[in-house]
C-alpha positions in Angstrom: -0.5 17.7 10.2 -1.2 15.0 12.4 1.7 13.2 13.8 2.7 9.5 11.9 5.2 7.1 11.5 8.2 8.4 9.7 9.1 5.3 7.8 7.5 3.4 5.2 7.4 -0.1 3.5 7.3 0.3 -0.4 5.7 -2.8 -2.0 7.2 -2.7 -5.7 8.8 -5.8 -6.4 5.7 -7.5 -8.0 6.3 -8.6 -11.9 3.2 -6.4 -13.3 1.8 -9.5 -15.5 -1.0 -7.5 -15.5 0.3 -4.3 -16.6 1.8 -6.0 -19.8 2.5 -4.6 -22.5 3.7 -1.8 -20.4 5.5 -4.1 -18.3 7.6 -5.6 -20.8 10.6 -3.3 -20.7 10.3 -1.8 -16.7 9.0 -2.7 -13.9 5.3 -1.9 -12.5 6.7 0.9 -10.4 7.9 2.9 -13.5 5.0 3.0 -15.5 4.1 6.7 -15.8 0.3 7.8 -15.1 0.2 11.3 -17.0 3.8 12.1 -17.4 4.9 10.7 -13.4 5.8 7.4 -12.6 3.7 5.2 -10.1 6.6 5.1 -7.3 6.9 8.6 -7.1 3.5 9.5 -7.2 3.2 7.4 -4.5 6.8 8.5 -2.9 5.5 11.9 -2.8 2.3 11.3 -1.0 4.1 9.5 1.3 6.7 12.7 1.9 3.6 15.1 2.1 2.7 12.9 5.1 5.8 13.2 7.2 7.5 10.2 6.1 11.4 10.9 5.9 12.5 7.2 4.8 11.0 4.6 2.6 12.3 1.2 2.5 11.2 0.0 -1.5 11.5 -3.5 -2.2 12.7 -4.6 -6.0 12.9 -7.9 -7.5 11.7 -7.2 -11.5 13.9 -4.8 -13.2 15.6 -4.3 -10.5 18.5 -2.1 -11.6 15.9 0.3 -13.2 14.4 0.5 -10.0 17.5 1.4 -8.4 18.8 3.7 -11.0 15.6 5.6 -10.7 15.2 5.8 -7.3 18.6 6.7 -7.1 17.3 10.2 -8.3 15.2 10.9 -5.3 16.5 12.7 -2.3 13.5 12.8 -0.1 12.2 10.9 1.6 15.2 8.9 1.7 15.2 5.8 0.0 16.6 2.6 1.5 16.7 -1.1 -1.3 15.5 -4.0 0.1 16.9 -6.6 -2.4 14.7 -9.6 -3.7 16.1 -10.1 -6.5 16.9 -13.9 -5.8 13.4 -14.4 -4.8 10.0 -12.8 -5.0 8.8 -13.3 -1.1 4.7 -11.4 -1.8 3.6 -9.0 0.8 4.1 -10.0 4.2 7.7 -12.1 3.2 9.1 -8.4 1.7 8.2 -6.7 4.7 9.5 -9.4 7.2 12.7 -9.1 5.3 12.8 -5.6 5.2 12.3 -5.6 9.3 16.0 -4.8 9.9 15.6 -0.9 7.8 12.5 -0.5 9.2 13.3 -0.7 12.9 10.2 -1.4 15.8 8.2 1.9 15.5 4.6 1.8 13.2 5.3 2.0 10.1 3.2 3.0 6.6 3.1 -0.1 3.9 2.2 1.1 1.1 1.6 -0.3 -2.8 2.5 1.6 -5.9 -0.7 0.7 -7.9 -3.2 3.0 -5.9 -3.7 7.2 -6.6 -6.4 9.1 -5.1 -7.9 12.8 -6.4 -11.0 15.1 -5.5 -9.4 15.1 -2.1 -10.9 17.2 0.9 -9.1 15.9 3.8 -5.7 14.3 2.8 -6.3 10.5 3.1 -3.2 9.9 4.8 -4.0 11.9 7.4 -6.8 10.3 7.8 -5.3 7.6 8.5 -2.7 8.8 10.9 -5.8 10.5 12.8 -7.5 7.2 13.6 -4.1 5.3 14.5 -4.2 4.5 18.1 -1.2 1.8 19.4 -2.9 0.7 22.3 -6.0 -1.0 20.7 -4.5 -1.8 17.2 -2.0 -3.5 15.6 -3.1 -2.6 12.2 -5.1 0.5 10.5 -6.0 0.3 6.8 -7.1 3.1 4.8 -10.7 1.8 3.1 -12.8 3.3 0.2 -16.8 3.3 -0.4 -17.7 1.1 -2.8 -18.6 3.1 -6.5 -15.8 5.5 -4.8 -12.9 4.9 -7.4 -12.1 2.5 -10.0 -10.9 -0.6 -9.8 -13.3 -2.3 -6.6 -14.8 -5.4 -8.6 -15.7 -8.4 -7.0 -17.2 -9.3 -3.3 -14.1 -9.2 -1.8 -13.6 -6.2 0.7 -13.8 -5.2 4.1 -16.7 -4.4 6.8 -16.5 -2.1 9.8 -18.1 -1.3 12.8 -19.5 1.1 14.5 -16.1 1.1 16.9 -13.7 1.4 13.5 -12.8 -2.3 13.8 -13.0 -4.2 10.1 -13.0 -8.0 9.2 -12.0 -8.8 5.6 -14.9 -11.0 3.6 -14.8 -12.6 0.3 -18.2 -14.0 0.5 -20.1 -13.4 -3.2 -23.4 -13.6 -1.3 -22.8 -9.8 0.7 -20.4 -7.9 -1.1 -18.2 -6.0 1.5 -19.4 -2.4 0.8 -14.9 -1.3 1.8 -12.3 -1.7 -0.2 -8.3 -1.4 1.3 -6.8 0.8 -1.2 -3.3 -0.4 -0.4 -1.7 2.0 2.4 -1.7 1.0 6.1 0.2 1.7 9.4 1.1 -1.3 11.2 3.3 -2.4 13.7 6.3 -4.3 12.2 6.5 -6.7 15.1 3.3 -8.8 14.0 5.4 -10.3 11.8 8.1 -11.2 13.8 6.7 -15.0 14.5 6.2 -15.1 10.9 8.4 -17.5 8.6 10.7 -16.8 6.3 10.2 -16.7 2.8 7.8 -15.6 1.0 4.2 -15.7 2.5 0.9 -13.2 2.0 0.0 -10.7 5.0 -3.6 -11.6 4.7 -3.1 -14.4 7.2 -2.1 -11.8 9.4 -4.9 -10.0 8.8 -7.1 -12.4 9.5 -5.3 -13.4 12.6 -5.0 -9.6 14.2 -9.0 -9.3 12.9 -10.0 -12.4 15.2 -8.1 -10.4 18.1 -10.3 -7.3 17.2 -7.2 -5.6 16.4 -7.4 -4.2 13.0 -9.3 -1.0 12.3 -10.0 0.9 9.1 -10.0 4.8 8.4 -12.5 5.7 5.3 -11.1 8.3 2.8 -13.0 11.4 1.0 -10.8 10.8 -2.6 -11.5 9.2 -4.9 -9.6 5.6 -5.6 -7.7 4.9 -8.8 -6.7 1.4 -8.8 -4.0 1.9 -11.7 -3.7 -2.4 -12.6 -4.0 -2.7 -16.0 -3.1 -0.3 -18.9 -6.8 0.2 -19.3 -6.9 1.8 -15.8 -3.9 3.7 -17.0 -5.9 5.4 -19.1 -8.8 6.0 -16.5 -6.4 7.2 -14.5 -4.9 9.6 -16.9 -8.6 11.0 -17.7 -9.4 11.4 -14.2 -6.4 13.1 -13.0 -6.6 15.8 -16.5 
């Protein structure tokens, strides 16, 4: 196993308007996909990648989320509270930045599984990350790879690894980001409080040629909607 950062930014304080009905009683993070809930599944790939602590932000149901979580005894689970206000992707993180401290980290969301694995796609990742040319690596999917890439909006790379995120409807990006990246926490130091999106940041590292993608074998499962529950659930057996 490739050596990787050993901490890890949980995104899991969204509301799950999306996932309704299933949302109505939990949070997004606790919905199960065949009999295991979507943090764990994704707190256990995590731990099969080296990971020893995961910082896991909460904001809807929060107290479920602690309760359950509470449960877990690797990795080790540190609460980033936004219970007062939901700050999106790059505002949890930039909150989070005291429990994460200043090595790369893995961000990862709760609403992406992967099967029909060959290599592991978190070590792909790992294998690609190189500090001294990037600031961020994102782990990408083929297009008709997985379920759940609709729409133009995506990512192309370069012969070199280096991607730049597109949205145009005329040239559908042919990469998806599936939701797990290492990044350096300190590109969002300069960032303002509050809550604000990490696609900025994206597009601002991109410019810099800074941002580079790793492709993985599995196949996605984008588990949004209780329709791609049931995808999932089918897929997985």
């Amino acid at each position: 196993m490739t050596a990787g950062p050993k901490v890890a930014m949980v995104l899991a304080a969204g509301l799950g308007t999306r996932m309704r009905p299933l949302t109505n009683d939990r949070p997004k993070a606790l919905v199960e996909v065949a009999g295991r809930t979507l943090i764990d599944r994704v707190l256990d790939r995590l731990a099969e990648a080296g990971v020893e602590t995961c910082v896991v932000n909460v904001h809807h149901f929060a107290d479920l989320m602690e309760s359950h979580l509470a449960g877990r005894t690797h990795p080790r689970i540190l609460i980033s509270n936004e219970r007062e206000e939901l700050l999106d992707s790059g505002g949890g993180i930039k909150k989070a930045r005291a429990l994460l401290g200043d090595d790369p980290i893995f961000v990862a969301n709760i609403d992406s599984l992967w099967c029909e694995e060959t290599t592991p796609p978190l070590e792909a990742l790992k294998t690609i990350w190189n500090p001294e040319i990037m600031d961020m690596a994102l782990l990408l999917v083929e297009r008709g790879r997985g379920i759940g890439f609709e729409g133009p909006r995506g990512f192309f790379r370069d012969e070199a690894g280096r991607i730049t995120h597109s949205a145009d409807p005329d040239r559908p990006a042919p990469l998806a980001n599936i939701g797990f990246q290492i990044m350096k926490p300190q590109v969002l130091d300069d960032e303002p409080e509050g809550a604000f999106s990490i696609l900025p940041v994206w597009w601002r590292l991109q410019a810099q040629g800074r941002v580079y993608g790793a492709l993985m074998e599995a196949f996605w499962l984008h588990v949004g909607d209780p329709q791609a529950v049931a995808d999932a659930e089918a897929r997985l057996g």
